[in-house]
N, C-alpha and C positions, 0 to 999 in steps of 0.2 A: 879859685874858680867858682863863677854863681852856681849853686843848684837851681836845675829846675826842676818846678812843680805843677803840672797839671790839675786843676781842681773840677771835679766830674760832677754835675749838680742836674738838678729838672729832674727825668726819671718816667717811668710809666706807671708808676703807683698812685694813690690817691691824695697822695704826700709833698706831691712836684712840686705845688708852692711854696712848703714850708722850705722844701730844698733850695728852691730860690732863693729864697729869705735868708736863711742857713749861710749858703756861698756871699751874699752880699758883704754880712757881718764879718765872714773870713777874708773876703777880699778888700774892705778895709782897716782890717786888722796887722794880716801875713806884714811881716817883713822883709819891704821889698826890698835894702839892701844885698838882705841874705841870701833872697830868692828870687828866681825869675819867674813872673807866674803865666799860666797860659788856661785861660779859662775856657770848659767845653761843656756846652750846655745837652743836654739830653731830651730829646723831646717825647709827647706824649704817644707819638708813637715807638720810639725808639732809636732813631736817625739822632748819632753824634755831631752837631754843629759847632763850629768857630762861633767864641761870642762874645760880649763885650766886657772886661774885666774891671769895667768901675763900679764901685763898690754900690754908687745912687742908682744902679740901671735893676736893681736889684734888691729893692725895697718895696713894702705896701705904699699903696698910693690908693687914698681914699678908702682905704679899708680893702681893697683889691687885692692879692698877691701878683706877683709878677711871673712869667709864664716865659719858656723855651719855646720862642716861635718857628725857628725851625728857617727863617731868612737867611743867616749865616752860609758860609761854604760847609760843607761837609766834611767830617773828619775821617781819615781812614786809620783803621790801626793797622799794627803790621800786622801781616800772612802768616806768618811763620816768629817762630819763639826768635831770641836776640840770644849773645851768651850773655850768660848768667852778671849781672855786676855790670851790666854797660848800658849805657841809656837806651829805649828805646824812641824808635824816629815813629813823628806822627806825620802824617801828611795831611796838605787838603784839597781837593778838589775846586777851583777856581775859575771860572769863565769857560771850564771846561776839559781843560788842563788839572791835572795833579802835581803836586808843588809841594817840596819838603815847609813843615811849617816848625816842628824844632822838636830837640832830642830832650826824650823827656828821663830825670830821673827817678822821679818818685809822681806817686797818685796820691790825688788828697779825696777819694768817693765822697761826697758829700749826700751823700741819697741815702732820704729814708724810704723805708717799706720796703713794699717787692719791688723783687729785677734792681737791689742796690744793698742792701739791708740783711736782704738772707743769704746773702752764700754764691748769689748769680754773677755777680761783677767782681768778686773776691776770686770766683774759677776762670771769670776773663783773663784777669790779671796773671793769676798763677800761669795760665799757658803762658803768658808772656815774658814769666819771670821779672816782672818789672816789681819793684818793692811800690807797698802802700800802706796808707795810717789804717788801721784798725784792725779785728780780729779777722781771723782766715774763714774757709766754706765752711766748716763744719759746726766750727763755735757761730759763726755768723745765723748757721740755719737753724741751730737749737735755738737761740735766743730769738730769733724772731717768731719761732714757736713758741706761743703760751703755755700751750699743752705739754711739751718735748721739757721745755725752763721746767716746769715744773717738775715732771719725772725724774729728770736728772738731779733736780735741788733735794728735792723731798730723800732721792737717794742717797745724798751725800749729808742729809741729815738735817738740813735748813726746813723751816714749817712753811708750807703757802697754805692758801685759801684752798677751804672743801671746795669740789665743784666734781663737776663731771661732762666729757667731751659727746658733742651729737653732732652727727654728721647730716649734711642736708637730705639726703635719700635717704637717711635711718629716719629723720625726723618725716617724710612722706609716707614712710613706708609705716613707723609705726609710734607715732605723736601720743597717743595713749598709755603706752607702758612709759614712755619717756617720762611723762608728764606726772605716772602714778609714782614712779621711780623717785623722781624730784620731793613732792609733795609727801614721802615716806621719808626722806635721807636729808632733805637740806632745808632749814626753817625759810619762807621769806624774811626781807627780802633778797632778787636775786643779783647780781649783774649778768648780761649776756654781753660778749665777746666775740670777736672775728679772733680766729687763732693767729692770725699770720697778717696781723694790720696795725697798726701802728698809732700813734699824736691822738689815740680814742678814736677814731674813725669806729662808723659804727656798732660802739659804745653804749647799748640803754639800760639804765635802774631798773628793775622792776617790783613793783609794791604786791601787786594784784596776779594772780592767774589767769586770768583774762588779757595782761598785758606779753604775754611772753611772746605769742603768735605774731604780735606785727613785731617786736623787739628782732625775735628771728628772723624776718624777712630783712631787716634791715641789717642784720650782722651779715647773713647772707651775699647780699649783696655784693660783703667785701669778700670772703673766702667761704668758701662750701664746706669748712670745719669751724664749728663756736664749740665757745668754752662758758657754760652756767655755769658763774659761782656765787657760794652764797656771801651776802656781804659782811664785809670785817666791821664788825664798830669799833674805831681808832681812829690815829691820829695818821693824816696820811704826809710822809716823810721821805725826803730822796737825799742820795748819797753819792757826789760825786769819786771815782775809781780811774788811779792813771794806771798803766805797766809799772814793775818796780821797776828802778835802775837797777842796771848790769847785775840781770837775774834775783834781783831782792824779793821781798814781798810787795804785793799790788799797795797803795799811796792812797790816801782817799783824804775825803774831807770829813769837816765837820759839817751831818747833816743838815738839810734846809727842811723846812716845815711849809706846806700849801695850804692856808686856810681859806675854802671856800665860806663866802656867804650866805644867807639865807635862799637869798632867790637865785642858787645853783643847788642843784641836787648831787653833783660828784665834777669834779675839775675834768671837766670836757673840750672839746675839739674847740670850741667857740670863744671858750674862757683862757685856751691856753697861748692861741694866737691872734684871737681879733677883738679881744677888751668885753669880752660877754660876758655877763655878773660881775661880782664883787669878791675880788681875789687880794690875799695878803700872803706874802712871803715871807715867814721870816729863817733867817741863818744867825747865827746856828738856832735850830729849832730849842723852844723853852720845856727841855726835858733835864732828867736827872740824868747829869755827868754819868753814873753806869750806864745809860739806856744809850743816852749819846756813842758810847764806846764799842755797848751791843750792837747796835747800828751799825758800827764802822768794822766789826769783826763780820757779821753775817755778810756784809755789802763783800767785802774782798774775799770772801768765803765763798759768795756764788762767785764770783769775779773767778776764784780759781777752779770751783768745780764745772764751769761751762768749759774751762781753756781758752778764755777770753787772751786778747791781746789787744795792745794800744789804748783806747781808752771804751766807758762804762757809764753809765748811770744805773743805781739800782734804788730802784722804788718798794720802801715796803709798808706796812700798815704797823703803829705803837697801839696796842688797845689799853684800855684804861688800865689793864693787870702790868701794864708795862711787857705786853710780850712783845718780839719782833716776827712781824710774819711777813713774807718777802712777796710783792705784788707781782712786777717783774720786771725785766733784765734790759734796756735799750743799748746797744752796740754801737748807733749813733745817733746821740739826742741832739736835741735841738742847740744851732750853735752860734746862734746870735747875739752879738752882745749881753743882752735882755736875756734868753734863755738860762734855764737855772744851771744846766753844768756848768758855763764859764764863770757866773756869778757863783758859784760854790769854789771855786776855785781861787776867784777874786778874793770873797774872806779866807783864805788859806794863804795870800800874799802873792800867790801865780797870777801876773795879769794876763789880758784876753793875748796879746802878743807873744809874752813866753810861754802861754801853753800850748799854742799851732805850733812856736818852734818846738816842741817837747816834742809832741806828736810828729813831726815828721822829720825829726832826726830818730826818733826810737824807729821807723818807718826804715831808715835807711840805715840802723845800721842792723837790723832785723837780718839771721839768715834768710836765703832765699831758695827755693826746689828744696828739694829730700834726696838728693844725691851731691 
């Protein structure tokens, strides 16, 4: 009997296009023998849509992303949980009329950011008890906190970046001590950070004191908690992380290396999806075989101190002493062909095909509820 597989993409984050992007690369990848797929798009308000599952409707065009317009029938999910292990039925609303549109077995969330990323569609799901790829609410919302990744890592004994958490009222309220705080504790320069935002949204260097003010407005923007930290001088390094099979240890790759060029300042929103500066990739990153190794220990080491599940990218900083300091944790990276998780995996022999099937059999045969 086929599985099906619902793949949930778009989103109301700041992120929707990459989501776009994302589901395209998956949807001509999935195997459709195996699977039957039923693509729902999410809009930028939040309205579930029927939508087109070819793989080209769902591509840049012109440097564009492509967008959840929201045309579609609308989807409904059920009302009420299903029992545990049996499909759940989606329906749609059509010419006015509600009409079963098909029983789904598993979720493939494809959203980044918020309202997909941290824990919000992980708890939809849960009511529903329908199985889905990646990790649950909990792990989901640590990781998508910066701030949280970090408490947690630095607990379990992993190094990140010095910094320190302001909040947008503390920062109104009292920008002076903050400031003298900073300028006491953390050399320039700095990075500021949205705590809870994603693909660098956000994101600004800062060289100067003078520059932190509009930086902050702008991290703001995305979340009304930023994270200053001070910046790593290293090599900036990512490590692809599956679930282990039947209970093992997490699987990882061998790390890939980001080397920005001159005219980018740090691997940014612009550089990472629409060809901005001069970006080089390489895998496995040109490090010493231990650092390579330390890498792949730390990576499955936050991978199990968050309680991650399904799959990982962990990004950390090598600095020249060869130390590993862990940047942080994305729950669901970027998954386009092109994107560095599946191409890390690709140098590990997983192609882009067997590793969606990996993921969403590990998805199905995952327990499901706590009773």
């Amino acid at each position: 009997m086929t599985t099906t597989v619902a793949l949930l993409f778009g989103g109301r984050s700041g992120e929707h296009g990459i989501s776009c992007i994302t589901a395209g690369g998956v949807l001509g990848a999935i195997d459709r023998e195996k699977y039957h797929v039923i693509a729902v798009g999410v809009t930028r308000e939040g309205r579930y849509v029927q939508v087109s599952d070819h793989p080209t409707d769902w591509t840049l065009v012109d440097g564009r992303a492509p967008e959840v317009s929201g045309d579609g029938p609308e989807v409904l999910l059920p009302a009420v949980r299903h029992s545990a292990g049996e499909p759940i039925e989606l329906r749609v609303i059509r010419d006015g009329r509600v009409e079963p549109l098909a029983r789904i077995d598993a979720v493939f969330p494809l959203l980044h950011g918020s309202y997909g990323e941290d824990g919000t569609i992980q708890g939809a799901l849960d009511l529903l008890d329908v199985p889905y790829v990646g990790s649950g609410v909990l792990a989901s919302a640590m990781s998508m906190d910066k701030a949280t990744t970090k408490l947690v890592l630095t607990t379990a004994g992993l190094t990140c970046a010095p910094g320190l958490v302001v909040h947008q009222d503390r920062w109104e309220q009292q920008s002076r001590s903050v400031m003298r705080h900073l300028r006491e504790s953390y050399p320039l320069p700095w990075f500021v950070k949205p705590s809870r935002a994603g693909s660098s949204l956000g994101v600004t260097r800062v060289g100067r004191e003078e520059e932190l003010e509009p930086a902050l407005r702008e991290a703001f923007a995305e979340d009304p908690k930023v994270l200053i930290e001070q910046a790593v001088a290293g090599r900036e390094v990512e490590c692809g992380v599956l679930q282990g099979a039947d209970g093992g240890p997490p699987r990882t790759t061998l790390p890939g290396e980001v080397r920005v060029g001159e005219d980018l300042e740090f691997y940014d929103y612009g550089s990472k999806y629409f060809g901005k500066g001069t970006i080089d990739i390489e895998i496995p990153a040109k490090l010493p075989d231990r650092v390579l190794e330390e890498v792949r220990h730390v990576s499955a080491a936050a991978f199990e101190a968050l309680g991650l599940e399904g799959l990982a990218r962990v990004d950390v900083f090598v600095t020249p002493e060869n130390r590993v300091i862990v940047n942080e944790v994305n729950t669901m990276p970027g998954f386009t062909p092109y994107s560095m998780f599946p191409v890390l995996w690709q140098n590990m022999g997983v192609d882009y095909t067997a590793l969606i099937t990996d993921l969403v059999e590990q998805a199905l045969a995952r327990r499901i509820g706590l009773r």
